[in-house]
N, C-alpha and C positions, 0 to 999 in steps of 0.2 A: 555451666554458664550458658546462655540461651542465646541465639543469634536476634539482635538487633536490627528492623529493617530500618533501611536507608530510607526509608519512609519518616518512619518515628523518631529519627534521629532530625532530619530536619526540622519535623515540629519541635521537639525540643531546641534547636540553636533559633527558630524562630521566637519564640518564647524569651528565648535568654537577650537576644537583640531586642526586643521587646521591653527588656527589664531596662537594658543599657543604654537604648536610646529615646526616650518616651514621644519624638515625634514619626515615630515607625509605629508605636502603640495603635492594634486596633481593636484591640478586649481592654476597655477600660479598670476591670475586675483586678487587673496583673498591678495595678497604683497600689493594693493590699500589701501585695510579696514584697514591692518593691520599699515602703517603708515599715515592712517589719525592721525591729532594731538588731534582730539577730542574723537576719540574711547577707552581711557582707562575708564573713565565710563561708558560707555554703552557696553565694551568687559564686565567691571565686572555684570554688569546689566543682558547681554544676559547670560553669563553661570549659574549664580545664577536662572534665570528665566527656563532655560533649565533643569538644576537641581532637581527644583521643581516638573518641568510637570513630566522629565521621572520618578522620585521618584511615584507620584501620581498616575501617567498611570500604572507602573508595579506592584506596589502594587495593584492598581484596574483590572488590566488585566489577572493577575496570578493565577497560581494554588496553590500557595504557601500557603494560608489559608485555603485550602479542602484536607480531609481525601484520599489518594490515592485510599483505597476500592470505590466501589460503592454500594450505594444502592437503593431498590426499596420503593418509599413513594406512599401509595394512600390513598386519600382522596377528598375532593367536592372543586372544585372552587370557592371562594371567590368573588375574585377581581384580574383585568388583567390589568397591564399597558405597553402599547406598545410603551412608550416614552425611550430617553437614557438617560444615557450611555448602559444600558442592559434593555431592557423589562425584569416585576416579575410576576410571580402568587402568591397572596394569597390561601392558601390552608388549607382546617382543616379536619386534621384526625380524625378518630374514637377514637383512641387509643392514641395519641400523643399530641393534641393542632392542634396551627395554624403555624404555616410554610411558609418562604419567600423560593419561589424557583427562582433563578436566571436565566433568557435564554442566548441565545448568543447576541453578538450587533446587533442591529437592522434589520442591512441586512440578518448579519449567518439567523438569526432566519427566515426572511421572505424566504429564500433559503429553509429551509427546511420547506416549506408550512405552515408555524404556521403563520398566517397573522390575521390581523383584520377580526372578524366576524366569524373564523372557530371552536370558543371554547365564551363559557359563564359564567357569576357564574351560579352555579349549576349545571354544568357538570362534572360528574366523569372523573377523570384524575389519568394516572399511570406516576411516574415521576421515573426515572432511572437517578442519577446522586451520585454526590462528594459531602458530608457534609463537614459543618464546623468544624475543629479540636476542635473547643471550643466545648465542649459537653454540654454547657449550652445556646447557640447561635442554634436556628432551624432553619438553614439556609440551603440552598443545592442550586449547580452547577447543573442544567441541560444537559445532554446527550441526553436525549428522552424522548421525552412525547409521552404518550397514551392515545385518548380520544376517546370512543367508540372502534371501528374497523379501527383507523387512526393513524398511529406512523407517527411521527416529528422527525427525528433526527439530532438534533439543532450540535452534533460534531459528526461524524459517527466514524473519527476519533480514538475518546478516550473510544468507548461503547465495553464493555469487555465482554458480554452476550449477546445472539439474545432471 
């Protein structure tokens, strides 16, 4: 299954509002779909399906489950997955356990140089980001990594300390 940007998901629910309110209509073209005779299960199909993604996506996209503070986690590199929705590092602290740290999607990440090959298991790493609210959950949002004499900063954005 392919990741759906948050992008294309809104044009779709724009569209479908479109369908269901015709004084938000501004492609008059959509008066077609809108009285074919066969579109009322598949109007209901397409917002229910729309519903789902962008419910998914923003729960998956958001900040909305990380602590607003930021903080600073170091410990050794584990295991690095560079696959999506987000690349993770595996991380274990001295002091804490093991640790999923979250990066940006795929591309944010490879933008800010953090690409295949530039980091290892066993590479010390300094990780600056946004914990999980759950204080039971060790989890963290990525802002910047530091490995060696190399910052990444995967959202330059949202990084609230240099």
């Amino acid at each position: 299954m392919s990741v759906i940007s948050a992008r294309r998901i809104e044009q779709f629910q724009q569209k479908c509002i479109a369908v269901l309110r015709p004084e938000l209509r501004e492609n008059k073209k959509i008066e077609h779909f809108r009285d074919s005779k066969k579109n009322g299960k598949t109007l209901v199909a397409a917002v229910m399906l729309s519903v789902a993604f962008a419910t998914g996506a923003m729960a998956h996209h958001g900040w909305s489950w990380a602590e607003a503070d930021q903080i600073e986690l170091r410990g050794t590199i584990e295991k690095i997955s560079m696959g999506g929705p987000h690349p993770t590092l595996d991380i274990a602290t001295a002091d804490d356990g093991a640790w999923l740290v979250e990066l940006g999607n795929p591309r944010q990440t490879e933008r800010s140089g953090f690409v295949e090959g530039v980091a290892k298991p066993g590479d010390q790493v300094v990780v600056l980001g946004n914990r999980s609210q759950d204080p039971k959950e060790k989890r963290l949002k990525a802002v910047r990594l530091t490995i060696g004499e190399k910052r990444y900063d995967i959202y330059p954005d949202r990084i609230k300390t240099n």
